[in-house]
C-alpha positions, 0 to 999 in steps of 0.5 A: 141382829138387823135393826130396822128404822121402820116397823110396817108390817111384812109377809112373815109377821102376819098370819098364814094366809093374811096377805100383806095389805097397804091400803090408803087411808084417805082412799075413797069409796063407800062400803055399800054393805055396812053403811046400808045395813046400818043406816036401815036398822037405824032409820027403823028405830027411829020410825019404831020410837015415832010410830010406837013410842010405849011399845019401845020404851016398854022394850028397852025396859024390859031388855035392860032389867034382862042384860043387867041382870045376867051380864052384869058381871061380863061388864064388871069384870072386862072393864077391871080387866083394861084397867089392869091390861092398861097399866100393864101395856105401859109398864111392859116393854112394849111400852116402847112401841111407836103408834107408827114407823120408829122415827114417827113425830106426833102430829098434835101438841100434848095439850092440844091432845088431851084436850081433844081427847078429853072434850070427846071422852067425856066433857059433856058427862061431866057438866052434867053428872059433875054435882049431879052424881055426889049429890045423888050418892049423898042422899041415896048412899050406894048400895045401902053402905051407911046413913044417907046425908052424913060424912060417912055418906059423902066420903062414899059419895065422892069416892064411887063417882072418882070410880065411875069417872077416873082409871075405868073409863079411860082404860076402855077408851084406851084398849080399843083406841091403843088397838086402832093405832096400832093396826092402822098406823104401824101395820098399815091397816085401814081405820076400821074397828074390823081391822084389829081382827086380822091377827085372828081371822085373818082375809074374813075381817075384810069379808062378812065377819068384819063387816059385821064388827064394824056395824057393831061398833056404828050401832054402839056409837050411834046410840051412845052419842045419842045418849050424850045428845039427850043428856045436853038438851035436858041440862041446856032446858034446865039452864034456861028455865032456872035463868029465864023460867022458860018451862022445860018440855020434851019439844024444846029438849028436841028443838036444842037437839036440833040446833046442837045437831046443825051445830056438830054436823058443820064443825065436822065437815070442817075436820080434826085440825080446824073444826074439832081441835079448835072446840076442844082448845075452846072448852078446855079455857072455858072449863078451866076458868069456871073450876077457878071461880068455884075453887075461889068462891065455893068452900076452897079448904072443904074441896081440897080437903075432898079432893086429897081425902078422896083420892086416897080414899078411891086408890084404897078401896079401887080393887073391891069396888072393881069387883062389885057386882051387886050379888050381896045386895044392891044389884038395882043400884049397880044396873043404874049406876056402875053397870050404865057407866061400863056400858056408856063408856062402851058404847062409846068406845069405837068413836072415842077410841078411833078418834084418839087413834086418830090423833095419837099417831107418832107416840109410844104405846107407855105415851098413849096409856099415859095421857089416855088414862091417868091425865083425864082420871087426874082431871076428873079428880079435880072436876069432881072434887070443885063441884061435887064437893062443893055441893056437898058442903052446901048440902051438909051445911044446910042448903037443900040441893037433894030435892032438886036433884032426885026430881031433876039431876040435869038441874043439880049444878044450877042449884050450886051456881045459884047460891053464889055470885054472878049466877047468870054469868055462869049459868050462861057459861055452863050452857055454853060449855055444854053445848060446845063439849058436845059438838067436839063430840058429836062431831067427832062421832059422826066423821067416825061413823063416817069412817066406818062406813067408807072402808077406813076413810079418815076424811069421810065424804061430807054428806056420809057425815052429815047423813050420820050426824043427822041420825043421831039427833033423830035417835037422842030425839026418839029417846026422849019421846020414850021416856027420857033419860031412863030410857037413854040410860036402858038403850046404852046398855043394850047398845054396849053388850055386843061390842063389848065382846067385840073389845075382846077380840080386839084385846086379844088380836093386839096382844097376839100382834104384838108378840111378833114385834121385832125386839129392836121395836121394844129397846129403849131408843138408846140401846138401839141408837147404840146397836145401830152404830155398832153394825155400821161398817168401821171406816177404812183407814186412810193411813194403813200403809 
């Protein structure tokens, strides 16, 4: 058996008819055909939602009610199926497997890395939905399961908002991201979404069908960084009308959009290393230092409780509510919660995913899986138990937070900071944090986009960039004029659809690929380092008479 030091894929481990390709990731050119078709569907959206605004948001409703109702259970059950793909992946012997040639470093330091993909995964959802969410679940029990503001009622709260924030988000990312790492850094591929397809469709991925896959994933991440656009003006309104009384209205939501659009499009111009990496370091202290005084001042035995509880309480009940699809009831409350969240998350996924592919070069398949799915889902443990639980010890202690949060959600961590010291710090830090969580984002989608649209380019030209990132603020401000965060909410879920199948794909090309890796890919580094040693040729012997 011949043990390579390298892995780049050859002639005989391609499908027939797949010709070996090296391209060039940073080779330089626009494909024409996905960044027109793209960038003219995207511009007619916008003219739709300014030119008819009812008649959108009358659409997008009706559409949602129609996908939620018959694919509800298509979203349910692919993501439980990365979750379990996942941790298999890890446990498996391709675990092994290097994102790149055998003797690969990583590029980025480990905290650096969960940083980055942290702050583009979901910094910005959990500022808002932090105590938004639990709050919601305490008043408005899910699915009907018990009497809404008991302790029944907030160990359900806290255990469904670990669910939709913990191991099923990330796994997303990580399928798609894993399958981007792969193709790209150790097949040789460019840095499409497409290019996963080529275990199954061989030269066409390059051609009309792959064109397509990478329009899919532009649209889906277009509108889904758009959502998290919408979501970040309104909790940026409500900060400055609870510190300054400054009226929230859709204009000023639109006028921080624009500013936080400025703001993305410069950091990604400026690239990963400098712009991006810097941020995500950036929000990481801030975050942290906010979770400390909380944890501090906040009922520091009723979160650690919470937190300890509630762990247990979600690794207990994982397997039936993965399953969940509301067909005995509740299938209202599943398309406005669980559902949105499989679709958000999808929607995201070819932006999150390539950029953790992105930053992920050099580090073993059980490495990725690692810090892409249990490091945040621990974090969002953490996250939701300081702020969720210390809003619902407000809550059950007698401070009425509920009423706040079902007319406002993006209002619901105001109303926990106000009730303890230094309130205009804080609430100045929380704008800040949720402003710099969504540039680290954004731009993280628009140089994505970027990519996309230049046949695999991972240093997109800086006005493609910027053209993309400018689209998306014209999306999350059409979205608002047509009805605000339901109507974020409804357009993310019709955005998801399509790529979730298009994930699926991506599963199976990667699994299939990976069956060809040679078997010195996935020994353990020492048994390998042990089988080289023992084919080198015996040294001749000098003294041999």
């Amino acid at each position: 058996m011949t043990v390579s030091g390298t892995s780049a894929a050859t002639e005989d481990s391609r499908p027939p008819g797949d010709a070996p390709v090296q391209p060039d990731p940073c080779a330089p050119g626009i494909d024409r055909t996905v960044l027109g078709v793209a960038a003219a569907v995207s511009v007619l959206f916008v003219l739709w939602g300014i030119l008819a605004t009812d008649s959108l948001a009358s659409v997008t409703s009706a559409a949602l009610d129609w996908v939620a109702s018959a694919f509800g259970w298509v979203f349910v059950l692919a993501s439980t199926a990365f979750v379990v793909l996942s941790i298999w992946l890890a446990l498996s012997r391709y675990g092994r497997v290097k994102l790149g040639r055998d003797d690969e470093k990583p590029e980025f330091s480990t905290v650096s890395w969960v940083a980055m993909m942290f702050s583009a995964g979901m910094g910005i959802g959990l500022m808002f939905w932090g105590a938004a969410e639990p709050l919601s679940h305490l008043g408005t029990p899910p699915r009907g399961l018990t009497e809404p503001n008991s302790q029944q009622a907030a160990r359900v709260a806290m255990e469904y908002s670990f669910f939709h924030w913990a191991l099923h988000p990330w796994a997303i990312y990580a399928v798609v991201g894993l399958s981007l790492a792969y193709f790209t850094f150790r097949k040789g591929r460019r840095g499409l979404i497409s290019s996963a397809f080529f275990p199954l469709i061989g030269k066409r991925a390059e051609q009309g069908p792959g064109k397509a896959i990478d329009i899919f994933a532009i649209f889906a991440t277009l509108f889904g960084s758009a959502v998290s656009l919408g979501l970040g003006a309104l909790q940026i309104n409500s900060g400055l009308t609870n510190l300054w009384d400054v009226p929230e209205s859709t204009p000023l939501a639109i006028g921080i959009i624009a500013v936080l659009t400025v703001a993305f499009v410069v950091s990604a111009i400026t690239g990963v290393k400098r712009g991006i990496q810097f941020l995500s370091n950036t929000n990481v202290v801030l975050a942290v230092a906010l979770l400390f005084f909380l944890l501090v001042v906040g009922p520091t035995v009723f979160i650690l409780n919470t937190l300890t509880a509630s762990t247990g309480g979600y690794l207990y009940d994982l397997i039936p509510m993965s399953f969940r699809t509301g067909a005995f009831g509740g299938e209202k409350w599943m398309a406005g919660w669980t559902i949105f969240y499989w679709a958000w998350w999808i929607s995201w996924t070819p932006f999150v995913g390539a950029f953790i592919a992105r930053i992920s070069r050099g580090r073993t398949i059980r490495q990725f899986v690692l810090g892409v799915v249990v490091i945040p889902s621990l974090v969002s443990f953490v996250w939701f138990s300081v702020f969720g639980g210390t809003a619902i010890s407000l809550q059950l202690g007698g401070t009425d937070l509920s009423a706040a949060v079902a007319e406002s959600p993006e209002a619901a961590l105001f109303a926990v900071l106000r009730e303890f010291p230094f309130f205009t710090v804080t609430a100045i830090l929380v704008m800040v944090l949720v402003a710099l969580f969504f540039v680290s984002g954004a731009d993280a989608a628009s140089v994505v986009m970027g990519t996309l649209s230049s046949r695999g380019n991972i240093e997109p030209k800086g006005w493609l960039v910027a053209m993309w990132g400018v689209l998306t603020g014209l999306v999350a401000a059409v979205l608002l004029l047509a009805g605000g965060l339901s109507a974020l909410q409804s357009l993310t879920i019709l955005a998801a659809l399509p790529f979730l199948f298009v994930m699926v794909g991506m599963v199976v090309g990667l699994l299939r690929e990976l069956r060809r890796e040679p078997l010195s890919a996935t020994m353990a580094p020492e048994i390998r380092a042990l089988m080289i040693a023992a084919e080198r040729p015996a040294p001749a012997n000098s003294d041999a008479s």
